[in-house]
N, C-alpha and C positions, 0 to 999 in steps of 0.2 A: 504494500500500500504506500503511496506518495504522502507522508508524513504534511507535507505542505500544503496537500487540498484539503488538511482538518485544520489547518491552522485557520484560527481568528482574532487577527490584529483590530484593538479599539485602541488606539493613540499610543500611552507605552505602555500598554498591556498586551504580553503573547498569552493567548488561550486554546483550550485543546478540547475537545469532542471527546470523552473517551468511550462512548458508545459507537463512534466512528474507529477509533485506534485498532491495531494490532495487540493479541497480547504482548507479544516484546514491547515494542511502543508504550503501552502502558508500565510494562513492568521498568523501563529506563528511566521514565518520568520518574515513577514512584521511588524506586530507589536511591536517586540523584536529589529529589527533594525533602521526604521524609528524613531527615539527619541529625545526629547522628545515632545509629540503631546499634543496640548491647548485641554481642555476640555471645549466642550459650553452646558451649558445645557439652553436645548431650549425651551421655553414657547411657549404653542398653546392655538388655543380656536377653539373649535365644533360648528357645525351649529345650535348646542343647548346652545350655551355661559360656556361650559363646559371647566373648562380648566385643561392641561395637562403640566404635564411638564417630559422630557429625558434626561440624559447625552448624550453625542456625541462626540468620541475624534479622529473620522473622519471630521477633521473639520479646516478649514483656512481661512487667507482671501487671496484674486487672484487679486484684482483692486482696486484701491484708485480711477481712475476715469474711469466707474463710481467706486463707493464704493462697491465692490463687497465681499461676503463672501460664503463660501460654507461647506456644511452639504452632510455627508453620510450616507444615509438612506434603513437599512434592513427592508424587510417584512417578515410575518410571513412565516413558516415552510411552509403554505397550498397558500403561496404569496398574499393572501390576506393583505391588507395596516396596520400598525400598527399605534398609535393612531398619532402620530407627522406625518406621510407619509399622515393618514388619512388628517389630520385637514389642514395641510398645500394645499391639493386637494380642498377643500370645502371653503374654505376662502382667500386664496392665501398670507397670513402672517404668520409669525413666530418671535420670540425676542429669542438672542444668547444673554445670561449670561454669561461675565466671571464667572470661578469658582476660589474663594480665599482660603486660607488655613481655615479661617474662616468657611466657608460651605461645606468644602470639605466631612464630614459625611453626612452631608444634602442634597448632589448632589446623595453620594449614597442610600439614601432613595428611592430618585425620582427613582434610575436604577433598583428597583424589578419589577418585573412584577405583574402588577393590573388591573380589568376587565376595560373594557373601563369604560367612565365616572367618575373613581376616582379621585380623586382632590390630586395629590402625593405631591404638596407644603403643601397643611393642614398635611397631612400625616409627610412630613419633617418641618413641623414649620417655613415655608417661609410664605414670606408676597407679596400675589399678588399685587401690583401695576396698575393701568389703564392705558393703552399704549397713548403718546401724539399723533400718527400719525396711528394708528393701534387697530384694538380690542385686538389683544396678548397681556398679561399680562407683563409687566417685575418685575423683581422681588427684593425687597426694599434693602435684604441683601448682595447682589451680588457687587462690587469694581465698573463692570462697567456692561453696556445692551446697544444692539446694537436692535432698532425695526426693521424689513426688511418685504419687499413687494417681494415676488417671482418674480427671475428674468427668469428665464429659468430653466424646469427640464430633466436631463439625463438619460432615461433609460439605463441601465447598465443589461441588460437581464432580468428576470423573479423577480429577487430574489433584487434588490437593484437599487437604484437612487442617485445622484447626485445632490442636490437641490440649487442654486444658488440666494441669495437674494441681493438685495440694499437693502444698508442701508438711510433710511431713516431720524432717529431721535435716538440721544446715549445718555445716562444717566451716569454720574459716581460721585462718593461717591467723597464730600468732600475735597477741596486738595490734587485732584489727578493728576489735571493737571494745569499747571502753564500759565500765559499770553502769554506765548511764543507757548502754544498749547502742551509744553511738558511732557508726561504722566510719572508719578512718581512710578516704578519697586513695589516698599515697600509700596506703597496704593492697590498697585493692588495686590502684592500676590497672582499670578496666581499659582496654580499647575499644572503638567502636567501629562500625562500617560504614562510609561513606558511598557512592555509586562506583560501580564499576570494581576497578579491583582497589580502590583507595581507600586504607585504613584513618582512625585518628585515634590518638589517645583523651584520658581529660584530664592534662595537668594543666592546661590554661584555665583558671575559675574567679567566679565573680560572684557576688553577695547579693541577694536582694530579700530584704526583709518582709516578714511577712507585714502587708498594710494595717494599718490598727484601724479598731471599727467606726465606724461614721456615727 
């Protein structure tokens, strides 16, 4: 599709049709603008104790009560489940790892594609971990790991779901969070996804109070 016959210029506003677009087209839009988005990479395990792991940077959290987080999940070309859509099917768990600058190569190990059954932590030099509340693995080098029990899943047509999990049981690295329950920016070292293949991290921050009441 000629991207330019949906475009609509009013003065200096570019606008777009996305009932007209491409899904590519939509999905470049969406990614390049929506920024910047956490990466969870997600620890599973097979109904053969196989375990897998995927980046995700369709991914947030929606409920503190419950605790709620959510994972968007592609299947393959032919819609058959890929290995995280699989596992999560067959076990009803998953573990969401933050990703630090630390492992930020290492998340992208896990993201090539490998037959089923490959173990992509061995592969990126993760250290699986035994989940406290869950078979899923979480994973040793990660800042923090959330273990979740499927909450509800969304089919989203043929091609992709919506996987919602409680959180069950969270791990985090060392002095990351203080008595007060408050999580320390600079332990976590989250990076995020921008479009295309461009990372960011968030050590550049700024203050904005919350407004007092009128």
């Amino acid at each position: 599709m000629d991207t330019c016959s949906t475009e609509i210029k009013a003065g200096e506003r570019t606008a777009f049709d996305f009932t007209t677009l491409s899904a590519r087209e939509r999905y470049k839009l969406m990614i390049g603008t929506i920024i910047p988005r956490p990466i969870a990479l997600v620890t599973t395990v097979d109904e053969h104790g196989r375990y897998n792991a995927a980046p995700f940077s369709f991914f947030n959290c929606l409920s503190a009560d419950p605790p709620i987080l959510a994972i968007g999940v592609e299947h393959n070309p032919d819609m058959s489940f890929k290995d995280t859509g699989h596992n999560i099917r067959m076990t009803e768990v998953f573990t969401v790892n933050i990703v630090s600058h630390a492992i930020a190569e290492a998340m992208h190990v896990c993201g090539a594609r490998y037959p089923r059954g490959m173990d992509e932590l061995k592969k990126a030099g993760l250290t699986a971990m035994p989940g406290e509340k869950i078979a899923a693995p979480w994973i040793r080098e990660a800042p923090a790991a959330f273990e979740c029990r499927r909450h509800v899943t969304l089919e989203l047509g043929r091609t992709r779901q919506i996987i919602m999990g409680e959180i069950l049981f969270a791990h985090y690295r060392e002095g990351a969070v203080d008595t007060a329950m408050h999580v320390d920016p600079d332990v976590i070292d989250a990076i995020a996804r921008l479009g295309g293949d461009t990372c960011a991290t968030i050590r550049d921050r700024f203050e904005m109070l919350t407004p007092a009441p009128v």
